[in-house]
PyMOL Python script that loads the backbone (N, CA, C, O; Angstrom):
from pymol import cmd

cmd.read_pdbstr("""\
ATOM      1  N   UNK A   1     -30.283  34.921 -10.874  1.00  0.00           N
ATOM      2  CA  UNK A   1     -30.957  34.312 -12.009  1.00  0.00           C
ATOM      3  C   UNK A   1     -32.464  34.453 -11.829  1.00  0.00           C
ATOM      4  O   UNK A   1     -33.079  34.521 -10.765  1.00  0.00           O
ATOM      5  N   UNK A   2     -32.912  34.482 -12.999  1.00  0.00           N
ATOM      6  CA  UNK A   2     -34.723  35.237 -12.994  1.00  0.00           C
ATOM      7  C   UNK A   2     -35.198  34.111 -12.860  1.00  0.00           C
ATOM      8  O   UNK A   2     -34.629  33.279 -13.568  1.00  0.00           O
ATOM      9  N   UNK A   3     -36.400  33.540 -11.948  1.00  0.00           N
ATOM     10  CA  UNK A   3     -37.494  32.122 -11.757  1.00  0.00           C
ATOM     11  C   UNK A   3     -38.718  32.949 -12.304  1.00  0.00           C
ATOM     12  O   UNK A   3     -39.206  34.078 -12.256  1.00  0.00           O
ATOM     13  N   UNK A   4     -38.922  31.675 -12.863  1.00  0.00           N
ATOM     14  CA  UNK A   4     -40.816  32.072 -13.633  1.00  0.00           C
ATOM     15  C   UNK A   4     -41.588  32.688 -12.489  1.00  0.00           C
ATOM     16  O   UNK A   4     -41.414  32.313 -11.329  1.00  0.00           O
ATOM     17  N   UNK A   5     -42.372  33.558 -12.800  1.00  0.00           N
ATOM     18  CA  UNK A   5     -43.915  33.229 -11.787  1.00  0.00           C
ATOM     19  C   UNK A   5     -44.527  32.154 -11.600  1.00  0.00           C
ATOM     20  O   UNK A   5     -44.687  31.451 -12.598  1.00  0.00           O
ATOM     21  N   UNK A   6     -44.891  31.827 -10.718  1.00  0.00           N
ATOM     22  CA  UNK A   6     -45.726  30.470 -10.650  1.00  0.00           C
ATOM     23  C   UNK A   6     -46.281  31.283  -8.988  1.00  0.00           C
ATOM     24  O   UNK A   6     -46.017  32.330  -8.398  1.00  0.00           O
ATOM     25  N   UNK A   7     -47.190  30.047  -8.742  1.00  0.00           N
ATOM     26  CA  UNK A   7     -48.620  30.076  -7.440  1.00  0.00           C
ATOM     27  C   UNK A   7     -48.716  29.028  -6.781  1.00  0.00           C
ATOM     28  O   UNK A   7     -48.366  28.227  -7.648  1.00  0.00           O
ATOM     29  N   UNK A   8     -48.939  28.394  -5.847  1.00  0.00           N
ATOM     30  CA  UNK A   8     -50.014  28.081  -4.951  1.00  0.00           C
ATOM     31  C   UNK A   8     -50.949  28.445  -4.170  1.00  0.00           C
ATOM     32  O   UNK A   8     -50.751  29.029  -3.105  1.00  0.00           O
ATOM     33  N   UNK A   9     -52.073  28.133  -4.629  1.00  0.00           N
ATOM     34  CA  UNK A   9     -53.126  28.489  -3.908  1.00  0.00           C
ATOM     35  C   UNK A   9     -53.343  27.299  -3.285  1.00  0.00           C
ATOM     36  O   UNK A   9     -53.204  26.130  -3.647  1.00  0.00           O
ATOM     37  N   UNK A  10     -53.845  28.008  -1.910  1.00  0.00           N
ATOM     38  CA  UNK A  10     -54.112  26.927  -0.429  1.00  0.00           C
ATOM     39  C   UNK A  10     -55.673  27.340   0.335  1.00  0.00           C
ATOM     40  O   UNK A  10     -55.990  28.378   0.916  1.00  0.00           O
ATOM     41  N   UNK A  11     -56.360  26.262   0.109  1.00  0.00           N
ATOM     42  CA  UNK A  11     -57.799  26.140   0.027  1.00  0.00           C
ATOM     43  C   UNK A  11     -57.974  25.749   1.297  1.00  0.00           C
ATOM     44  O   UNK A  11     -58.172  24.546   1.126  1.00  0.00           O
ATOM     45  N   UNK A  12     -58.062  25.998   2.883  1.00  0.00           N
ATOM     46  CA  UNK A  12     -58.267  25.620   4.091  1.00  0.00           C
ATOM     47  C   UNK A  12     -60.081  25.159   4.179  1.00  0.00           C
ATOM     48  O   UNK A  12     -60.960  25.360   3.342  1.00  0.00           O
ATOM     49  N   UNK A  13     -60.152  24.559   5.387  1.00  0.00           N
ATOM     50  CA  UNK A  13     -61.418  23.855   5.623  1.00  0.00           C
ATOM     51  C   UNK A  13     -62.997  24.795   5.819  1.00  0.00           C
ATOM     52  O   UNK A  13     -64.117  24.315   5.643  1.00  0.00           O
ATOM     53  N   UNK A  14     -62.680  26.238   6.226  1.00  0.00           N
ATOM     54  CA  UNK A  14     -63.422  26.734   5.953  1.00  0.00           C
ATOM     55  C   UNK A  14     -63.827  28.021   5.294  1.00  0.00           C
ATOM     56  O   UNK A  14     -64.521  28.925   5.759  1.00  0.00           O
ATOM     57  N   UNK A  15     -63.234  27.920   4.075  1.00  0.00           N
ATOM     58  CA  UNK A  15     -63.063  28.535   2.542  1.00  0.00           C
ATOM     59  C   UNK A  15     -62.446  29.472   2.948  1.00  0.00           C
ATOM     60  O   UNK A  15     -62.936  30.419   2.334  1.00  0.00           O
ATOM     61  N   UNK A  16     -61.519  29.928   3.723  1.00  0.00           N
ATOM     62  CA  UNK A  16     -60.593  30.305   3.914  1.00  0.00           C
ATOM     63  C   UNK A  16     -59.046  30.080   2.608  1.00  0.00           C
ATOM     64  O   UNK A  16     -58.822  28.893   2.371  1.00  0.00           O
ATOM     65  N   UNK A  17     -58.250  30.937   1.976  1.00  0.00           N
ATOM     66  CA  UNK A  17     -57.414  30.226   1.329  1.00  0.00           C
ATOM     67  C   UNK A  17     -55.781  30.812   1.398  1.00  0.00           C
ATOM     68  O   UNK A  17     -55.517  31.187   2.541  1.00  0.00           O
ATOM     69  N   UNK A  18     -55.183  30.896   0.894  1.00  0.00           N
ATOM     70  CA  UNK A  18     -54.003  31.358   0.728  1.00  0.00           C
ATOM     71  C   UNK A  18     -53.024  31.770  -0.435  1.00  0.00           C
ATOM     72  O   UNK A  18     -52.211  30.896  -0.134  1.00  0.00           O
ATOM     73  N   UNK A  19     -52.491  32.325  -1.412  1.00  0.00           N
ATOM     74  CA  UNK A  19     -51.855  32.445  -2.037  1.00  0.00           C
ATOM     75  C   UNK A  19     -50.478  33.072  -2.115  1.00  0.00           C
ATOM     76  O   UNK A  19     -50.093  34.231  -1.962  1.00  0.00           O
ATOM     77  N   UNK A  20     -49.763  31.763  -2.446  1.00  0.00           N
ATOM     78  CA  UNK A  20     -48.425  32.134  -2.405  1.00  0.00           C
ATOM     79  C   UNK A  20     -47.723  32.814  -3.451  1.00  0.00           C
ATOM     80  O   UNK A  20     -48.136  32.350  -4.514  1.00  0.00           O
ATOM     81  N   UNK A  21     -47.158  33.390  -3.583  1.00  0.00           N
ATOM     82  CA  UNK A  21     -46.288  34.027  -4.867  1.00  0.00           C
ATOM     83  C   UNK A  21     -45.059  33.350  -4.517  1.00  0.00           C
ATOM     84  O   UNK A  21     -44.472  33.212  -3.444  1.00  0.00           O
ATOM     85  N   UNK A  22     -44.727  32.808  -6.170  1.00  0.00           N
ATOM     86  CA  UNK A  22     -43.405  32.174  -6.269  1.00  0.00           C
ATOM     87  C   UNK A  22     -42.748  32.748  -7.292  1.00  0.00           C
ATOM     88  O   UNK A  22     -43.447  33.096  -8.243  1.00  0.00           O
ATOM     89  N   UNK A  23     -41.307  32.985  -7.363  1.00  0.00           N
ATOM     90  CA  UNK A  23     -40.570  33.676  -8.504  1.00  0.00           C
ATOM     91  C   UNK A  23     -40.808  34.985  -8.712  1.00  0.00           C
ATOM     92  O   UNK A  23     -41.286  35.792  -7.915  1.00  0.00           O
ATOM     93  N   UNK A  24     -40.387  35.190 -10.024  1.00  0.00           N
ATOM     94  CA  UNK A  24     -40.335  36.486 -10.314  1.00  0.00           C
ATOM     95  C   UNK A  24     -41.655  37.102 -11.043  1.00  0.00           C
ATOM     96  O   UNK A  24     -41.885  36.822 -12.219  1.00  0.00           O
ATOM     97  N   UNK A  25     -42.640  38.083 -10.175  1.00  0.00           N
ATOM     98  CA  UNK A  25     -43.957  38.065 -11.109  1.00  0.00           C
ATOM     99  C   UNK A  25     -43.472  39.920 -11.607  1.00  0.00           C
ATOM    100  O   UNK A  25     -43.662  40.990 -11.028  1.00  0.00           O
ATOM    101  N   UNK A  26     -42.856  39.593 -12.813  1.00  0.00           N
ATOM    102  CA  UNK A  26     -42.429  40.819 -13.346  1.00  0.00           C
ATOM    103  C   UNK A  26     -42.550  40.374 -15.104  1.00  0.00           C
ATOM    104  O   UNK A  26     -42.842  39.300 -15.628  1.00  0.00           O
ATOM    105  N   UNK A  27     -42.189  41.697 -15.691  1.00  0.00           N
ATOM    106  CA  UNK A  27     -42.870  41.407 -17.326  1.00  0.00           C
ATOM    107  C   UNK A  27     -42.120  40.445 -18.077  1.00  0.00           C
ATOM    108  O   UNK A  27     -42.468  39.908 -19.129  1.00  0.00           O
ATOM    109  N   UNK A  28     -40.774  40.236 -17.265  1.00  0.00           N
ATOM    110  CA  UNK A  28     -39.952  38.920 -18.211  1.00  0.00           C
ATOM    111  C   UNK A  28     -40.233  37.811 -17.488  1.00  0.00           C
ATOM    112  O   UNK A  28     -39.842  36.845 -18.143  1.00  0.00           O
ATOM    113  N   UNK A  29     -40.871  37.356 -16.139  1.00  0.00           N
ATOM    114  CA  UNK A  29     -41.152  36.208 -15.481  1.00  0.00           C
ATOM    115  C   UNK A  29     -42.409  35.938 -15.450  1.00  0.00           C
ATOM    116  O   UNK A  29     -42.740  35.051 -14.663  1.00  0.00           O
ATOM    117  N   UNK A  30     -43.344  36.514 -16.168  1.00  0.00           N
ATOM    118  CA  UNK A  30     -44.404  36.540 -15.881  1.00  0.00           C
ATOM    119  C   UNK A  30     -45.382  34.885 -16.543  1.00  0.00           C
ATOM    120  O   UNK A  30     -45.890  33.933 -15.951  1.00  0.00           O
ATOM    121  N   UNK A  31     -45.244  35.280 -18.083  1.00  0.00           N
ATOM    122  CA  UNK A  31     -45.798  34.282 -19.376  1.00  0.00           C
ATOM    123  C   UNK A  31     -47.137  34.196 -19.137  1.00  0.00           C
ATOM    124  O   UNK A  31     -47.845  35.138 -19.493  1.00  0.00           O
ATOM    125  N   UNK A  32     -47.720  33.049 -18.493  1.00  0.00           N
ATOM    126  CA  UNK A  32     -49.101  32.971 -18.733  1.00  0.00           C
ATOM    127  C   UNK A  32     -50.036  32.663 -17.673  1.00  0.00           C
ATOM    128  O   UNK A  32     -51.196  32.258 -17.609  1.00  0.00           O
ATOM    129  N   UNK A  33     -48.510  33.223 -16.324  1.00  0.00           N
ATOM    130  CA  UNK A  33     -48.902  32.935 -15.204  1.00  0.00           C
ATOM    131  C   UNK A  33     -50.182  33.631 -14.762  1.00  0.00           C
ATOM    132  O   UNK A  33     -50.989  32.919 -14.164  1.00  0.00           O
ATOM    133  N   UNK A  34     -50.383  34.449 -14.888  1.00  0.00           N
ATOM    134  CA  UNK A  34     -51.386  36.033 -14.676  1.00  0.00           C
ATOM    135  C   UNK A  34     -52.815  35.173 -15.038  1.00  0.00           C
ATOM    136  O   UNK A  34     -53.747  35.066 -14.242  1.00  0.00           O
ATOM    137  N   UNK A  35     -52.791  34.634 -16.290  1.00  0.00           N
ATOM    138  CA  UNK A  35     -54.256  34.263 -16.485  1.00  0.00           C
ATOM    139  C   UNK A  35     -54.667  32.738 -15.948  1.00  0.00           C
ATOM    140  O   UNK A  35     -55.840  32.383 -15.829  1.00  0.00           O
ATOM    141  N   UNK A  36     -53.631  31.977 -15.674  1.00  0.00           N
ATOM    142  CA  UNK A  36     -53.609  30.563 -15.007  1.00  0.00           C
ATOM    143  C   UNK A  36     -54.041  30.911 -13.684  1.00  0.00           C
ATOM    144  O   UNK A  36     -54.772  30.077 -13.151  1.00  0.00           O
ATOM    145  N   UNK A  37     -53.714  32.137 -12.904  1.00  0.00           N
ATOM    146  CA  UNK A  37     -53.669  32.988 -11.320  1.00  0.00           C
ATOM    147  C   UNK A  37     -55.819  33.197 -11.372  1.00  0.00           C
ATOM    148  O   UNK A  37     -56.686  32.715 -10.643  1.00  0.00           O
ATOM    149  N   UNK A  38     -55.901  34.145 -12.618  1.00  0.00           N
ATOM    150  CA  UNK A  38     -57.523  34.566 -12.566  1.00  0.00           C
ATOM    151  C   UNK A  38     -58.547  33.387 -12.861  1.00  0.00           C
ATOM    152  O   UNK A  38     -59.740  33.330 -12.564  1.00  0.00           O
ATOM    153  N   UNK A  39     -57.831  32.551 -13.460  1.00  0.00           N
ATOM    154  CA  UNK A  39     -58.454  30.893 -13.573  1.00  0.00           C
ATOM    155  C   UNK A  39     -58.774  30.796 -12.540  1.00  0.00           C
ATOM    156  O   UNK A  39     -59.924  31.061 -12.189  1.00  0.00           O
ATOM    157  N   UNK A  40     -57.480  30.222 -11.415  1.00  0.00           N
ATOM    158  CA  UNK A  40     -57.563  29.688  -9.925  1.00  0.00           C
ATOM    159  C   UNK A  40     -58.463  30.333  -9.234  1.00  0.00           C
ATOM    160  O   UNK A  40     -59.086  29.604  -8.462  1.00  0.00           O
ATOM    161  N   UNK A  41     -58.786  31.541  -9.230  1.00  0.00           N
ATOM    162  CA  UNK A  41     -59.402  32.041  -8.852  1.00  0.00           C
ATOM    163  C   UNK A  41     -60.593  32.917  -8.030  1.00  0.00           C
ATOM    164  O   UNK A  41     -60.719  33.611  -7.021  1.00  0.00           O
ATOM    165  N   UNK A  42     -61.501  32.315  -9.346  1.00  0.00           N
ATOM    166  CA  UNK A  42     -62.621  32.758 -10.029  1.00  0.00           C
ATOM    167  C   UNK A  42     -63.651  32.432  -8.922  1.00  0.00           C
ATOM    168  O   UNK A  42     -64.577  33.208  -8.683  1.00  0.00           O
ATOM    169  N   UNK A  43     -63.442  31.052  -8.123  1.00  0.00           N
ATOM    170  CA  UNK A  43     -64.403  31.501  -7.174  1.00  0.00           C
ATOM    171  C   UNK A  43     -64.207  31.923  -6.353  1.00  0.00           C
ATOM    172  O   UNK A  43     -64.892  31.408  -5.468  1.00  0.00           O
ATOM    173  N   UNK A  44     -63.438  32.872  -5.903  1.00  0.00           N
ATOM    174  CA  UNK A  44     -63.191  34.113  -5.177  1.00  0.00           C
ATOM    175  C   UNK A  44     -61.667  34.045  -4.351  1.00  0.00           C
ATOM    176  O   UNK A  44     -60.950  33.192  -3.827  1.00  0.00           O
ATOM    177  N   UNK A  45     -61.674  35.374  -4.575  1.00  0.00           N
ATOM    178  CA  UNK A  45     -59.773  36.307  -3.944  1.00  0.00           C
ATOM    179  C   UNK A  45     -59.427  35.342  -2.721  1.00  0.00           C
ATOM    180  O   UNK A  45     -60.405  34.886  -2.128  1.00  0.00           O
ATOM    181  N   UNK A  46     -58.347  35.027  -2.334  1.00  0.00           N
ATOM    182  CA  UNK A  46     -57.794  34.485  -1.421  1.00  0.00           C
ATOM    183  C   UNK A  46     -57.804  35.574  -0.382  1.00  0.00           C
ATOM    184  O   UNK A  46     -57.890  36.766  -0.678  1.00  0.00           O
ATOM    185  N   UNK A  47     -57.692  35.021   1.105  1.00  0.00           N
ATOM    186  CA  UNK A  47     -57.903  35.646   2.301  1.00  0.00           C
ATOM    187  C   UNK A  47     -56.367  36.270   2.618  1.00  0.00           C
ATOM    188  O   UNK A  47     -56.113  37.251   3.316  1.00  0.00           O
ATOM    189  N   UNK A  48     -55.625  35.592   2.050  1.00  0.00           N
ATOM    190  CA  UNK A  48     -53.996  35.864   2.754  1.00  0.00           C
ATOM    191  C   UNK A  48     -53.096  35.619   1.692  1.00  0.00           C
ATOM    192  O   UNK A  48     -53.428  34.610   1.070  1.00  0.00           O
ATOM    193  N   UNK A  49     -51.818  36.310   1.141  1.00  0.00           N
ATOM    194  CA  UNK A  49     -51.273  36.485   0.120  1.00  0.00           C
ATOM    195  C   UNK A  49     -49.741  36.557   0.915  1.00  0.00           C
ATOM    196  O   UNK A  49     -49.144  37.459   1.503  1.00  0.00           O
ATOM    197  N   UNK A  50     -49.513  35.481   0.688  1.00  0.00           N
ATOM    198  CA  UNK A  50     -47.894  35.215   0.886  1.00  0.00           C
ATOM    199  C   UNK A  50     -46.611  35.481  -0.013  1.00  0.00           C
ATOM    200  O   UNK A  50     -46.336  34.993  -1.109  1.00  0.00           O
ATOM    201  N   UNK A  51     -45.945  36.341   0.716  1.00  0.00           N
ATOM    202  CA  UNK A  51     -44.921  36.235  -0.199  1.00  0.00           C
ATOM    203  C   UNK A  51     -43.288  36.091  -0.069  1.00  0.00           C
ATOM    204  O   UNK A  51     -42.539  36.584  -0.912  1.00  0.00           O
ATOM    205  N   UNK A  52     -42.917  35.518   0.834  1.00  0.00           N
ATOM    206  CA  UNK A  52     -41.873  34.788   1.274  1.00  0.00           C
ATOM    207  C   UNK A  52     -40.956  34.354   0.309  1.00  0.00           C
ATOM    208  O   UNK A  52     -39.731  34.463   0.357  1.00  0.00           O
ATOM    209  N   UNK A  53     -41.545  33.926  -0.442  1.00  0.00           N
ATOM    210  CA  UNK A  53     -41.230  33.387  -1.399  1.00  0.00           C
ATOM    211  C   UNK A  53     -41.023  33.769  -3.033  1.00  0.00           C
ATOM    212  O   UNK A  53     -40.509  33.127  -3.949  1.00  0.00           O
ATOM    213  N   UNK A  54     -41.542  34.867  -2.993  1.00  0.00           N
ATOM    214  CA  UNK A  54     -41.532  36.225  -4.136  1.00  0.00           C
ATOM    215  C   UNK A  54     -40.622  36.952  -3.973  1.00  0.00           C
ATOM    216  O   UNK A  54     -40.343  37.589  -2.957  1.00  0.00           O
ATOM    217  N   UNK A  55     -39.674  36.886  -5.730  1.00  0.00           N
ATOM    218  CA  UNK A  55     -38.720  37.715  -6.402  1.00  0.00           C
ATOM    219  C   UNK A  55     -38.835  38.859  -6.166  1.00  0.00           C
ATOM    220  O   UNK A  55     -39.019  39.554  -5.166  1.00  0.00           O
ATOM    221  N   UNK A  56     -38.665  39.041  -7.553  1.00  0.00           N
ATOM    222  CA  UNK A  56     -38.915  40.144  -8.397  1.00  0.00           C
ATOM    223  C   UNK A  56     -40.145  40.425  -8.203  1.00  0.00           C
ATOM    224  O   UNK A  56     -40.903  39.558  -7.768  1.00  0.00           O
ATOM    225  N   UNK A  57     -40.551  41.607  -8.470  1.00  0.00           N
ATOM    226  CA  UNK A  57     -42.489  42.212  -8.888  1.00  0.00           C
ATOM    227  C   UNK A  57     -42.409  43.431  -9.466  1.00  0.00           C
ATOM    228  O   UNK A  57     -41.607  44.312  -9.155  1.00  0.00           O
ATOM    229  N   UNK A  58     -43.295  43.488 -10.364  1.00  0.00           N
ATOM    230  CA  UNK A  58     -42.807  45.161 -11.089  1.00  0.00           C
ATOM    231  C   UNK A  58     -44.521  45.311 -11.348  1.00  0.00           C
ATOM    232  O   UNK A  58     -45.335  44.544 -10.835  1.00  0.00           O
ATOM    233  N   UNK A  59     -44.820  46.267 -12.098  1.00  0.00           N
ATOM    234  CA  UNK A  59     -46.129  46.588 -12.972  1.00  0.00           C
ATOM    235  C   UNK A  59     -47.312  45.551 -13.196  1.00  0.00           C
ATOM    236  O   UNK A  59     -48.466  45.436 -12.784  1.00  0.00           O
ATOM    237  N   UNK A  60     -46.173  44.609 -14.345  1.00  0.00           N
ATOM    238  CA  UNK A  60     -46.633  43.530 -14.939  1.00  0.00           C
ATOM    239  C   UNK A  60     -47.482  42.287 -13.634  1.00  0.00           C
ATOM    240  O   UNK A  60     -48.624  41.848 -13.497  1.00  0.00           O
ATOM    241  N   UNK A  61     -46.075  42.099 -12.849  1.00  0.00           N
ATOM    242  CA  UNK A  61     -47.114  41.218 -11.444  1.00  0.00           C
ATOM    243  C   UNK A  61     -48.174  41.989 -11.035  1.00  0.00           C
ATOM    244  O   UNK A  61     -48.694  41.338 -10.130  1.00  0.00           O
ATOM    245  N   UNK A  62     -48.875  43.155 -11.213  1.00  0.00           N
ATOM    246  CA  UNK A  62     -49.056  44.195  -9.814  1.00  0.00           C
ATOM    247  C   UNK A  62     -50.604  43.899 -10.947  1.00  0.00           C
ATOM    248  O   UNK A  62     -51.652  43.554 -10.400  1.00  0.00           O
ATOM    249  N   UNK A  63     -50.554  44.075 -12.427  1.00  0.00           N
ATOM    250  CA  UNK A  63     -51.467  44.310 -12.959  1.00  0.00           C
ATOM    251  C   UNK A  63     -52.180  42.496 -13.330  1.00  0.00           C
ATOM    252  O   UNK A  63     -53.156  42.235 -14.034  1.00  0.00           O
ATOM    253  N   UNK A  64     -51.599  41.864 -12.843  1.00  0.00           N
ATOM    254  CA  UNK A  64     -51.727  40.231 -12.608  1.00  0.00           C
ATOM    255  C   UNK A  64     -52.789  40.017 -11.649  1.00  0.00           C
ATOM    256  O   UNK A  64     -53.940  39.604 -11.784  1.00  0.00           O
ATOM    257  N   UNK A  65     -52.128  40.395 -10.663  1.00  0.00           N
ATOM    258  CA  UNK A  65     -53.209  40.363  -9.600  1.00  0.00           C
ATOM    259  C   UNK A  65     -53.976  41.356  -9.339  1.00  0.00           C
ATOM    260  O   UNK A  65     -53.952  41.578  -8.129  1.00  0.00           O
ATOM    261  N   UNK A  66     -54.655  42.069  -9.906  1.00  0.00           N
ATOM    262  CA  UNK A  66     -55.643  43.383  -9.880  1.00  0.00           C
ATOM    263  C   UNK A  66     -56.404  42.540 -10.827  1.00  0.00           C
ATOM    264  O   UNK A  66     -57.466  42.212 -10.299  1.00  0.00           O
ATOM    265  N   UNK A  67     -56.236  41.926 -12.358  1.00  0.00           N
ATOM    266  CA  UNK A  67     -56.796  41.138 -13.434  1.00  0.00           C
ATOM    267  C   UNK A  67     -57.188  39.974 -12.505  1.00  0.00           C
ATOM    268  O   UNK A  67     -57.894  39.239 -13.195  1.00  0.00           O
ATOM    269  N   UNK A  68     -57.083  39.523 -11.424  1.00  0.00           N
ATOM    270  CA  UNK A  68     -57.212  38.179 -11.062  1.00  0.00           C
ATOM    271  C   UNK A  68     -58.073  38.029  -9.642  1.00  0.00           C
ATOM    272  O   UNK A  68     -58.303  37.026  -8.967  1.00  0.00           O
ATOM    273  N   UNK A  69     -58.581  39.869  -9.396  1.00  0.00           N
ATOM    274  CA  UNK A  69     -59.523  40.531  -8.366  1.00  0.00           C
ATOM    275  C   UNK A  69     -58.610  40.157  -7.188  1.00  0.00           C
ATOM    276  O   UNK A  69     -59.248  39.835  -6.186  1.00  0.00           O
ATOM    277  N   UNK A  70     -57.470  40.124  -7.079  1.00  0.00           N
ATOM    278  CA  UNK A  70     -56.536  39.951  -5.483  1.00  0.00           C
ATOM    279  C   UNK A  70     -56.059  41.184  -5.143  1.00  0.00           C
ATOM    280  O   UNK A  70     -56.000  41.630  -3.997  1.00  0.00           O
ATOM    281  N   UNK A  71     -55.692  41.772  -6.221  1.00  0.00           N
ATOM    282  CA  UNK A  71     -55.247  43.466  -4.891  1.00  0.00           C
ATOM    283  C   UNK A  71     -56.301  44.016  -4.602  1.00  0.00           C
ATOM    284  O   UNK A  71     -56.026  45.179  -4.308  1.00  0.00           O
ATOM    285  N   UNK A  72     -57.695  43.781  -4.491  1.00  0.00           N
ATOM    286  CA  UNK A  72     -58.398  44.580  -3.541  1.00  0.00           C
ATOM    287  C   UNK A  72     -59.243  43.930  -2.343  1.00  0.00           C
ATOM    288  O   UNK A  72     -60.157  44.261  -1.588  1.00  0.00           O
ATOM    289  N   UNK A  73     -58.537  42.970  -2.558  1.00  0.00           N
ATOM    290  CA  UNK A  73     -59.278  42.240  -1.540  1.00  0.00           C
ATOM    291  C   UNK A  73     -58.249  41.367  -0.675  1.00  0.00           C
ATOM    292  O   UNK A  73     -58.680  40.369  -0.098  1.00  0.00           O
ATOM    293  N   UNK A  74     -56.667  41.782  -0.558  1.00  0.00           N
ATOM    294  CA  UNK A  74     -55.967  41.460   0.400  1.00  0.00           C
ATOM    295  C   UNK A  74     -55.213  42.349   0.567  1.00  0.00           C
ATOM    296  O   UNK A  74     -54.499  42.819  -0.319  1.00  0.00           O
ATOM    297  N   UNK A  75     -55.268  42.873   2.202  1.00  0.00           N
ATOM    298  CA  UNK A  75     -54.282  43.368   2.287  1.00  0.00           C
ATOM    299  C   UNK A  75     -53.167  42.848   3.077  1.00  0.00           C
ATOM    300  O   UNK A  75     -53.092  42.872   4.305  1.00  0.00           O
ATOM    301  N   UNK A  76     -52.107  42.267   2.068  1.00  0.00           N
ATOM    302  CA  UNK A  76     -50.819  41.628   2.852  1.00  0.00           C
ATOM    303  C   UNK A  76     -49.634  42.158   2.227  1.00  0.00           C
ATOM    304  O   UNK A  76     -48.716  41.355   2.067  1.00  0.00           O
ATOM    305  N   UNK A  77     -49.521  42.946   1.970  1.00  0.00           N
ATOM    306  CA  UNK A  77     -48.040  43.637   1.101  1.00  0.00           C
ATOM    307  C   UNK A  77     -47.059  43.308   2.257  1.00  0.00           C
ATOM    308  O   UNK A  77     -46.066  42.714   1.837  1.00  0.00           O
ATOM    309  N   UNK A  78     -47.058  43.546   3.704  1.00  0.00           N
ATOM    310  CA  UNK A  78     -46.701  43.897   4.541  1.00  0.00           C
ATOM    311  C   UNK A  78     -44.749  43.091   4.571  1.00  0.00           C
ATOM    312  O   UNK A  78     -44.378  41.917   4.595  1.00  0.00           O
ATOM    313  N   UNK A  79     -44.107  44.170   4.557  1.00  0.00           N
ATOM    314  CA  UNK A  79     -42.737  43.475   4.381  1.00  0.00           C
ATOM    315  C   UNK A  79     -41.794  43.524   3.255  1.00  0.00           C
ATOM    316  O   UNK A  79     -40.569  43.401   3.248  1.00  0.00           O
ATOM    317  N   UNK A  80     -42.933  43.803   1.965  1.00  0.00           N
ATOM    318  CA  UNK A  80     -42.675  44.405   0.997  1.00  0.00           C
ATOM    319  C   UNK A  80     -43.126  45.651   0.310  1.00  0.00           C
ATOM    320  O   UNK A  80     -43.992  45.685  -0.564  1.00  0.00           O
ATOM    321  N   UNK A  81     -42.580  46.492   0.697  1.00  0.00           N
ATOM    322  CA  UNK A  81     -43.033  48.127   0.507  1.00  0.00           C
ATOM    323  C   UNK A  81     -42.938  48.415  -1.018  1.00  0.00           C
ATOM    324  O   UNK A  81     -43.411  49.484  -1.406  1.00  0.00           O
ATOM    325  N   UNK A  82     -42.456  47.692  -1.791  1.00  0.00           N
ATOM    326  CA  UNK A  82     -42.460  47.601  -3.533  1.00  0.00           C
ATOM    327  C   UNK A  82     -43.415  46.965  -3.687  1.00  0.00           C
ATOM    328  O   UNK A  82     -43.979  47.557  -4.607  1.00  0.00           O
ATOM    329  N   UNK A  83     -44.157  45.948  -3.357  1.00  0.00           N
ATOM    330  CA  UNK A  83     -45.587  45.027  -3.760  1.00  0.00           C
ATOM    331  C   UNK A  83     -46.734  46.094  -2.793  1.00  0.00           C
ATOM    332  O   UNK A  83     -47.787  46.145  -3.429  1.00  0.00           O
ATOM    333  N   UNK A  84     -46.785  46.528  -2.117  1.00  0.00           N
ATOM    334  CA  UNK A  84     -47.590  47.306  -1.376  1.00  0.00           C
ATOM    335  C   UNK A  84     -47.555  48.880  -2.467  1.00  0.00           C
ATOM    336  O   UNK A  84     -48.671  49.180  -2.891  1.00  0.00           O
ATOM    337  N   UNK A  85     -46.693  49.581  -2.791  1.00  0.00           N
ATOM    338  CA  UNK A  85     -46.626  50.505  -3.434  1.00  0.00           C
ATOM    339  C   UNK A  85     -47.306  50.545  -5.067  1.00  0.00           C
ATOM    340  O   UNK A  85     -47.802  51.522  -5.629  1.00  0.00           O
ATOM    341  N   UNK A  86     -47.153  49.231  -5.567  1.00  0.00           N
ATOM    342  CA  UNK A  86     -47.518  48.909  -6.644  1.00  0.00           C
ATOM    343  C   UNK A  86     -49.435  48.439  -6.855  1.00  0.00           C
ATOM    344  O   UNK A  86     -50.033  48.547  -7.925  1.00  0.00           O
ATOM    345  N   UNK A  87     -50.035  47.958  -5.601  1.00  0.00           N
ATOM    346  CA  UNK A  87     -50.650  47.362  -5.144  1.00  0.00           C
ATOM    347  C   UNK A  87     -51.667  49.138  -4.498  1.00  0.00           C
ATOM    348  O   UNK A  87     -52.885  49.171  -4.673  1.00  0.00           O
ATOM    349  N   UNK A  88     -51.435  49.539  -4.280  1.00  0.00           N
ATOM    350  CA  UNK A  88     -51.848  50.572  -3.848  1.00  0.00           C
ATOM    351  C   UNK A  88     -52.713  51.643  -4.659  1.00  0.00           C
ATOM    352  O   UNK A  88     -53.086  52.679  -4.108  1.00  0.00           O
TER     353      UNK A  88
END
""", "prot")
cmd.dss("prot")
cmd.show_as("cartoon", "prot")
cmd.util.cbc("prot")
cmd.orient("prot")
């Protein structure tokens, strides 16, 4: 069964942060997650990009986080050779 996209972002003590991917960040799980993601943001890309916890990912996630300045400024695909390929 398909889960929305959704996030946490994790803000450590010295602006250090984290972002998790939750669900499915693909073009049917996506909705309005992508621009709620470049909101969170805005004052700058997270250090570490988790995804443990991430579905699905196709295009649609890949062009989410490129819109939201995170694929060039983490490199954590690692584990997932489909989010790394897309991401690339």
């Amino acid at each position: 069964m398909a889960r929305p996209a959704d996030f946490e972002l994790h803000r450590g003590e010295h602006g250090s942060s984290a972002l998790v991917l939750l669900g499915d960040w693909t073009a049917m799980g996506l909705g309005r997650t992508g621009a709620r993601l470049a909101a969170a943001t805005r004052a700058g890309p997270p250090r570490a990009l988790i995804l443990h916890q991430l579905g699905g990912f196709d295009t649609a996630g890949a062009v989410a986080l490129r819109d939201a300045g995170i694929a060039a400024s983490v490199d954590a695909a690692s584990g997932r050779p489909d989010v790394q390929a897309l991401l690339a």
